[in-house]
VOGU-3710 file (C-alpha; in Angstrom, 3 decimals, decimal comma):
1> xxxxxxxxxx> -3,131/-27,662/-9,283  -5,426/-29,040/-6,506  -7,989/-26,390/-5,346  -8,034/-27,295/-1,847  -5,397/-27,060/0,646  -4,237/-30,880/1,419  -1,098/-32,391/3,567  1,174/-32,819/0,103  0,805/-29,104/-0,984  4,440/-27,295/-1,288
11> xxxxxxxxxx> 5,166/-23,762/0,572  7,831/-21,788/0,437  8,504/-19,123/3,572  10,130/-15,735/1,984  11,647/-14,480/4,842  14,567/-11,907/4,662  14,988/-10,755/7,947  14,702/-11,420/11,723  12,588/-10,776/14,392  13,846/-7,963/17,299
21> xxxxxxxxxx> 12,696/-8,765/20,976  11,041/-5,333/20,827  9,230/-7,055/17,640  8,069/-10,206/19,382  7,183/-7,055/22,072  4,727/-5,975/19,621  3,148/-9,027/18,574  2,109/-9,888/22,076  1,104/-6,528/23,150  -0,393/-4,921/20,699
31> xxxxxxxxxx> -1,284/-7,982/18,081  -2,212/-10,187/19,922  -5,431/-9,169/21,193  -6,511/-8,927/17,293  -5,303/-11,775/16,501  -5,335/-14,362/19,537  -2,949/-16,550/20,186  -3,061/-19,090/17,051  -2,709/-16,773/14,356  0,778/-15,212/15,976
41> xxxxxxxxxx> 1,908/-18,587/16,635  1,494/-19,513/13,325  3,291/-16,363/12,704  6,183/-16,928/15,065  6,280/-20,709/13,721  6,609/-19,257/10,191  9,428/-16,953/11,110  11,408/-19,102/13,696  11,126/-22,616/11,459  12,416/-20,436/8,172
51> xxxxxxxxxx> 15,593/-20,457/9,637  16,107/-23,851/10,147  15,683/-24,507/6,619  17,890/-23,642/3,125  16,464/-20,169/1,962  13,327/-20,720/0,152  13,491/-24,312/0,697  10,351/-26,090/-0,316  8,207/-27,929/2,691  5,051/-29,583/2,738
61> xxxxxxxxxx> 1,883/-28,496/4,329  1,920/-32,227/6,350  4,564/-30,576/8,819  2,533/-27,971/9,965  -0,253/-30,189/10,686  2,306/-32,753/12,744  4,914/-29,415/14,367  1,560/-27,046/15,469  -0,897/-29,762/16,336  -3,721/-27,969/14,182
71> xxxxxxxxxx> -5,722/-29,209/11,420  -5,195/-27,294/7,873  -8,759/-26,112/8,009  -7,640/-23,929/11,160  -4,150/-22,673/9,929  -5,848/-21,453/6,991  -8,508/-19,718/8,835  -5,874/-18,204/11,103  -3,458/-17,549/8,262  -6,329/-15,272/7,156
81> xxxxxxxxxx> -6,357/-12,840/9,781  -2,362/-12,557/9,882  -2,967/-11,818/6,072  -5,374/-8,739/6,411  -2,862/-6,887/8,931  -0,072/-7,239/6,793  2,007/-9,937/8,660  2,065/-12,140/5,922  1,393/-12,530/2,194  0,412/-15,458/0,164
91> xxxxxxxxxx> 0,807/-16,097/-3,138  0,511/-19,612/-5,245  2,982/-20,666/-8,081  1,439/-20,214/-11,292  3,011/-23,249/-13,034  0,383/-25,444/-13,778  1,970/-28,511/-12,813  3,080/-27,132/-9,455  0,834/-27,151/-6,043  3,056/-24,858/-4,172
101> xxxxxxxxxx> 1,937/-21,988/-1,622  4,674/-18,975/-0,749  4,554/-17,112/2,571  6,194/-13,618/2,912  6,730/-12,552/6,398  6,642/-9,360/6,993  7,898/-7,405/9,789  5,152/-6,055/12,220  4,716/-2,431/12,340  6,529/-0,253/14,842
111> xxxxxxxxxx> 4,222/1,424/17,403  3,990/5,022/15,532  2,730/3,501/12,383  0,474/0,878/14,133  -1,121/3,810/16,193  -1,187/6,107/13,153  -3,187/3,331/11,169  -6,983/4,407/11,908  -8,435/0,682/10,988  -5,726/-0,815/13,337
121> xxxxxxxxxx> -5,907/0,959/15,767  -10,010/1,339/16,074  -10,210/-2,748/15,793  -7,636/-3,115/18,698  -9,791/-0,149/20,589  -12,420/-2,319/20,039  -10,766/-5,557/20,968  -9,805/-4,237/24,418  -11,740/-0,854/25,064  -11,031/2,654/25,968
131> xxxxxxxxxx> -8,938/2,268/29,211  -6,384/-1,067/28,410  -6,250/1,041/24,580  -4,806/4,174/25,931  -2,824/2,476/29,025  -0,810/0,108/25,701  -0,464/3,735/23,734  1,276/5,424/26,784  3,309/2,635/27,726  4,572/2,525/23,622
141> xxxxxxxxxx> 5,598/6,172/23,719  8,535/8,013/23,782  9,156/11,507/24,464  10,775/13,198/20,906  13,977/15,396/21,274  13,603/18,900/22,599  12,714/21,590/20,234  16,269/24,074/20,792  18,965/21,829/19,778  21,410/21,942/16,660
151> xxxxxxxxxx> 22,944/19,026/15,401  26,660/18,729/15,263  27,582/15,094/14,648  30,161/14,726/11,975  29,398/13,109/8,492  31,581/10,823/7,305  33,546/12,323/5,298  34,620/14,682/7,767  35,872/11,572/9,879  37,151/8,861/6,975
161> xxxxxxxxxx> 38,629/11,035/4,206  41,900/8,633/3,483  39,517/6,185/1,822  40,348/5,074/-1,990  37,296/3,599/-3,353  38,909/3,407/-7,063  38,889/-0,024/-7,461  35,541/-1,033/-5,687  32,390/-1,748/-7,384  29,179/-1,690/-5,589
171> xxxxxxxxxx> 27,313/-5,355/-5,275  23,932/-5,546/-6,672  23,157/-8,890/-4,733  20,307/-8,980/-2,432  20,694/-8,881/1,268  18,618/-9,862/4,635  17,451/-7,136/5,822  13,325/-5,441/6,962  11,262/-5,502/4,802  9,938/-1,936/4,516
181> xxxxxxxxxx> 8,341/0,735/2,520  11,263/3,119/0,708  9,624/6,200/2,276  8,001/9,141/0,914  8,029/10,267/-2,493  7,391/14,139/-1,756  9,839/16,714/-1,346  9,219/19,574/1,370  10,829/22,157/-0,473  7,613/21,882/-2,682
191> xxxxxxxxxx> 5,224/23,787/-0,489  6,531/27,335/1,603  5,632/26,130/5,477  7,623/29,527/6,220  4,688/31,326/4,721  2,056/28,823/6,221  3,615/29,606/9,458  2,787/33,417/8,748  -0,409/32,763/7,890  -0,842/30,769/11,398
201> xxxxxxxxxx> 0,389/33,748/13,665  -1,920/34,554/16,047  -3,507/31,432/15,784  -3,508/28,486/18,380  -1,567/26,049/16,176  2,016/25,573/17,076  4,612/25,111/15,535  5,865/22,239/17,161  2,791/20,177/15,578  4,757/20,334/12,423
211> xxxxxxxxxx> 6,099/16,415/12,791  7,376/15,158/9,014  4,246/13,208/8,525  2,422/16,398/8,987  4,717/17,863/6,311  4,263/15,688/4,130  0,545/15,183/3,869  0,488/18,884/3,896  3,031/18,904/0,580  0,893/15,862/-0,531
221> xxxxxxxxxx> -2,593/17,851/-0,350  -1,360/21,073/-1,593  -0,455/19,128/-4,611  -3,294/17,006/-4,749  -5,812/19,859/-4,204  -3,882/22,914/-5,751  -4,393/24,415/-2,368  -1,861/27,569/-1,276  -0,519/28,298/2,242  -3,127/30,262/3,122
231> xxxxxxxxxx> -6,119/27,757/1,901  -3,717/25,338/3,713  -4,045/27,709/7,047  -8,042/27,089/6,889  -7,852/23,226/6,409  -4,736/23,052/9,498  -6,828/25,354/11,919  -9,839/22,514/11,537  -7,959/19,725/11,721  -5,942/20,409/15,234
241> xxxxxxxxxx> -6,057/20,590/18,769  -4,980/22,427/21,281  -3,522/19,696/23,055  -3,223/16,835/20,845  -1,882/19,028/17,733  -2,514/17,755/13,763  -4,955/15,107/13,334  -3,735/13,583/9,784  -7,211/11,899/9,357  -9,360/15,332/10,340
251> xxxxxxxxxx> -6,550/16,989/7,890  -7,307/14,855/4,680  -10,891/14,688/4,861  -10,922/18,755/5,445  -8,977/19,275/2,591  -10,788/16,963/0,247  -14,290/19,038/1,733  -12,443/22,471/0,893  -11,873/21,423/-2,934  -15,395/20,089/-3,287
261> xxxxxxxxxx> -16,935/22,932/-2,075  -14,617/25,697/-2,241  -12,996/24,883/-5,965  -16,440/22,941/-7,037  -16,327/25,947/-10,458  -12,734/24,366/-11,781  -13,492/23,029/-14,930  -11,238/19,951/-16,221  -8,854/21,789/-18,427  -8,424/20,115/-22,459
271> xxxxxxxxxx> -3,961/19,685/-21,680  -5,415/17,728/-18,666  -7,071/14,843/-20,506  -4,434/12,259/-21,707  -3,625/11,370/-25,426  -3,207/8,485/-27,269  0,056/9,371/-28,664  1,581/9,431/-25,298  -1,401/8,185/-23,227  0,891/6,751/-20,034
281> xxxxxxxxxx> 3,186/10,360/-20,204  0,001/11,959/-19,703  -1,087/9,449/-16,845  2,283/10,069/-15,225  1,792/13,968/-15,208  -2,514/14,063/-14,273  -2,731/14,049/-10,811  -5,269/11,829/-9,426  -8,331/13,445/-8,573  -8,061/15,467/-11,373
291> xxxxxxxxxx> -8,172/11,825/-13,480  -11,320/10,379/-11,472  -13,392/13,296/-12,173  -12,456/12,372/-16,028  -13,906/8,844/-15,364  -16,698/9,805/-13,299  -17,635/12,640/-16,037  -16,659/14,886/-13,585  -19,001/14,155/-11,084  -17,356/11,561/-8,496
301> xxxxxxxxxx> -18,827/10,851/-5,074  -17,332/12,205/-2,065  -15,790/8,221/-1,482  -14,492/8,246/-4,818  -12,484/11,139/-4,146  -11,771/10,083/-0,574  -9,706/6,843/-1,766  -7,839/9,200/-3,634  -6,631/11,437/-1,731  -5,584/8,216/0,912
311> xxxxxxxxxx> -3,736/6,774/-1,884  -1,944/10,134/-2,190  -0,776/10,459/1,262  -0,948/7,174/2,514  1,083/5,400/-0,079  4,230/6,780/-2,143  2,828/5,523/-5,138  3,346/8,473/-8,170  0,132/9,701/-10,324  0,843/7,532/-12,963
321> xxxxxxxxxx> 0,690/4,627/-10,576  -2,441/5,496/-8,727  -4,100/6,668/-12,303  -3,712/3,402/-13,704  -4,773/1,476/-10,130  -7,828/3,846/-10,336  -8,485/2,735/-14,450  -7,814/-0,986/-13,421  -10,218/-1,424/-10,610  -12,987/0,127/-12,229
331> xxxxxxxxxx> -12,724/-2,115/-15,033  -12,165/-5,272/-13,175  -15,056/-4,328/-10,266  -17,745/-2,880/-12,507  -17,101/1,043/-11,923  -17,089/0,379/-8,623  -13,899/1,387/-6,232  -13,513/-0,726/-3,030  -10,943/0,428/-0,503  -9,971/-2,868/0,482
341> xxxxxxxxxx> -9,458/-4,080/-3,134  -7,689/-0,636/-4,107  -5,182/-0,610/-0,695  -4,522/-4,665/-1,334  -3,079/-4,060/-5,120  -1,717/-0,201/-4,030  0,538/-1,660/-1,404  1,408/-4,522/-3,677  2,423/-1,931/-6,229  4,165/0,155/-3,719
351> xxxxxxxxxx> 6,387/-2,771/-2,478  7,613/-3,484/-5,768  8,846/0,380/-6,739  6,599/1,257/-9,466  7,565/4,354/-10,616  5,335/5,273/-14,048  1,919/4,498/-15,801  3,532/2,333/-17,754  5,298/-0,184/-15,572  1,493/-0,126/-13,360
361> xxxxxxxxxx> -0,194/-0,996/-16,910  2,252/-3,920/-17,276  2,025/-4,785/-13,806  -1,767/-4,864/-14,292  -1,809/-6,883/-17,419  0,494/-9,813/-15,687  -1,994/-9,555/-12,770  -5,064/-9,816/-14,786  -3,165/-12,675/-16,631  -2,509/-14,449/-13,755
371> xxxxxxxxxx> -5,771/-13,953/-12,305  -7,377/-15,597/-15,820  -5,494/-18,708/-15,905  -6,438/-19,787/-12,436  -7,252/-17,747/-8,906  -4,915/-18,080/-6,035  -7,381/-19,668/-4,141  -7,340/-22,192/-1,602  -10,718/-21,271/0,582  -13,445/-19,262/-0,655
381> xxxxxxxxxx> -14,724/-18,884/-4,083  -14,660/-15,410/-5,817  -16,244/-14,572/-8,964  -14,412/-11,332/-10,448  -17,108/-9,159/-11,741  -16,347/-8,067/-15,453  -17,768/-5,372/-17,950  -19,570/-6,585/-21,067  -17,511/-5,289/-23,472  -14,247/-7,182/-21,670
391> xxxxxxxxxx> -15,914/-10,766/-21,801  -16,314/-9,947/-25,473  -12,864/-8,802/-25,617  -11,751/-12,069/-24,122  -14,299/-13,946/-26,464  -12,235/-13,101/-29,203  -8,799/-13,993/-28,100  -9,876/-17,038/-26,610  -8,830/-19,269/-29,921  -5,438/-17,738/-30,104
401> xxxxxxxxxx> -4,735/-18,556/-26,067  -6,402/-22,116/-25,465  -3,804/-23,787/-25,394  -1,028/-21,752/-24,286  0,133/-21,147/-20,463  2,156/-17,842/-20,879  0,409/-14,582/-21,999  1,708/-13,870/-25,193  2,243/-10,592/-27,373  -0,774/-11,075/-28,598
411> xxxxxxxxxx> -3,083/-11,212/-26,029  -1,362/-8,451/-24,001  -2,121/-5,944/-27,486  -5,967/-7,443/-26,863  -6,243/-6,737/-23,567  -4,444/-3,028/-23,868  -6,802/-2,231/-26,645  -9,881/-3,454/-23,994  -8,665/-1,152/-21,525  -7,972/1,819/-24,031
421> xxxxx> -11,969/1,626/-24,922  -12,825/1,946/-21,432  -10,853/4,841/-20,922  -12,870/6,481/-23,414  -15,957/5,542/-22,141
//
């Protein structure tokens, strides 16, 4: 494969749904000042040209340059910025022989989860300032339903009850449709709000502040933390006010200061460290920050714990995901954990519905796989920064793999046992 964008180079647009006018409403008024223009009309060109094509019909890069007037050096720099707020992923074929790009276009975020994004929505305050920012937020809300109302619509049952479904058989084909997140992973019945709302009487936190992302962060972090209702009442009483109720970011970071100083004398229990029998069962049933105290030797930093506790209630990934995620970037970055390398792979993860340890390590494996036989690429350089003992790991697998383009059996047992010694270390 070339290593340079050029005219002849294949891509692919992935794009399963379309665009609302209250979408392209977003993109002007609230992307487009982070943005600019180019970069979501590349974005709109993406979208709109898909559908004048087969699905997943293969183009060349020449047509962009001839349709939007713009040299490839420019689309790519644009492409860029559509990529790192989640308008679009690329990825590049891995067969050797092919020089093909794929676009995914995703849908842009409604304006609740734009707003409730703090690095969105601090770049756009800084892209237009303090009075056009709040003048956009008040013209995207919308009041919510009033507080002493019961629901009586009738399910469907109640309505269609003649139906005979005997002979039907559900279609496992897949469909246009938004692509989204599958929503939260947490059940509210796991943490007593009735008692939390005891503990809150006489208190100026109300009740109405209780939206279902407060819930469940609050189920999230009582998990996380092993915090009870009334520890809980401490951390919500910080993190609100009076007129602006539950700030989520205020909330995580108060809870994550309450364990660290508050539970600092809870010692890493022996059932808590994972075996080798059924190392990934373990992984599955550790929760997180419980698992990078084990790698830090029980002394992580404050941002260690901090990227934790936003993959826990930011993400629906399970603790077996995020324990392997946590394993895998160390490794791969040198003990370090960056939040933009950690979010980029978490939401990766997340869109593909891994459930367990095991399915992350496999996912990792194919990754690091990938990443090894060549780097999706087609701008900047970047050297991945490996540990000693993996390069010598590699060293001496390298005669079995020369020549071969898949990852076999082999290497995959190599590369497991690489990662089971750092584990240990």
């Amino acid at each position: 494969m070339s290593s340079s964008l050029t005219p002849r180079t294949e891509f692919i647009v992935h794009n399963q749904q379309y665009i609302s006018e209250h979408d392209r409403t977003m993109l002007n008024d609230i992307y487009m000042p982070i943005l600019g223009s180019v970069a979501v009309s590349i974005y709109i060109y993406l979208h709109d040209s898909s559908r004048k094509f087969e699905p997943l019909e293969i183009r060349m890069h020449s047509e962009i340059i001839d349709e939007m007037n713009m040299t490839l050096s420019i689309f790519s720099s644009e492409l860029e910025k559509l990529e790192a707020v989640g308008l679009v992923k690329t990825y590049v074929n891995d067969d050797a022989h092919i020089d093909q790009l794929i676009y995914e276009v995703k849908q842009p975020l409604t304006a609740t989860e734009f707003f409730n994004d703090p690095m969105l929505s601090m770049f756009l305050y800084t892209k237009v300032g303090s009075e056009l920012f709040n003048k956009k937020r008040e013209y995207w809300k919308y009041p919510k339903l009033p507080d002493n109302i019961t629901d009586v619509s009738r399910k469907f049952t109640e309505v269609f009850s003649n139906i005979s479904l005997e002979s039907f058989k559900l279609p496992e084909d897949h469909y246009e449709g938004r692509n989204n997140s599958t929503g939260s992973n947490v059940e509210q019945d796991d943490f007593d709000f009735e008692v939390l709302f005891t503990h809150l009487r006489g208190t100026f936190v109300d009740r109405k502040f209780f939206t279902q992302s407060v819930r469940e962060n609050i189920v999230k972090l009582s998990e996380l933390f092993h915090l009870n209702a009334y520890e809980m009442k401490k951390i919500i009483v910080k993190s609100t006010d009076k007129s602006k109720g539950i700030d989520l970011n205020i909330l995580r970071r108060a809870a994550l200061d309450y364990y660290r100083h508050e539970k600092e004398d809870e010692k890493l229990q022996p059932e808590d460290t994972p075996t080798n029998e059924d190392y990934f069962t373990s992984l599955d049933r550790i929760s997180p920050v419980t698992r990078i105290r084990q790698l830090r030797n029980n002394n992580p930093s404050r941002s260690d714990e901090l990227i934790v506790t936003r993959l826990v209630t930011e993400t629906n990934l399970n603790n077996g995901v995020i324990n392997v995620l946590l394993e895998y970037v160390l490794m791969q970055k040198d003990g370090q954990l960056f939040d933009n390398y950690v979010f980029t792979i978490a939401r990766d993860w997340e869109s593909k519905g891994y459930q367990t340890a095991e399915e992350a390590k496999d996912a990792a494996l194919t990754f690091y796989n990938n990443q090894s036989k060549k780097k999706s690429n087609y701008r900047v350089k970047r050297q991945i920064v490996e540990p000693k003992w993996f390069n010598e790991q590699k060293k001496q697998s390298s005669d079995q793999t020369m020549h071969n383009k898949k990852v076999t059996k082999k290497q995959s047992t190599s590369i497991q046992e690489a990662i089971d010694r750092f584990r240990k270390l």
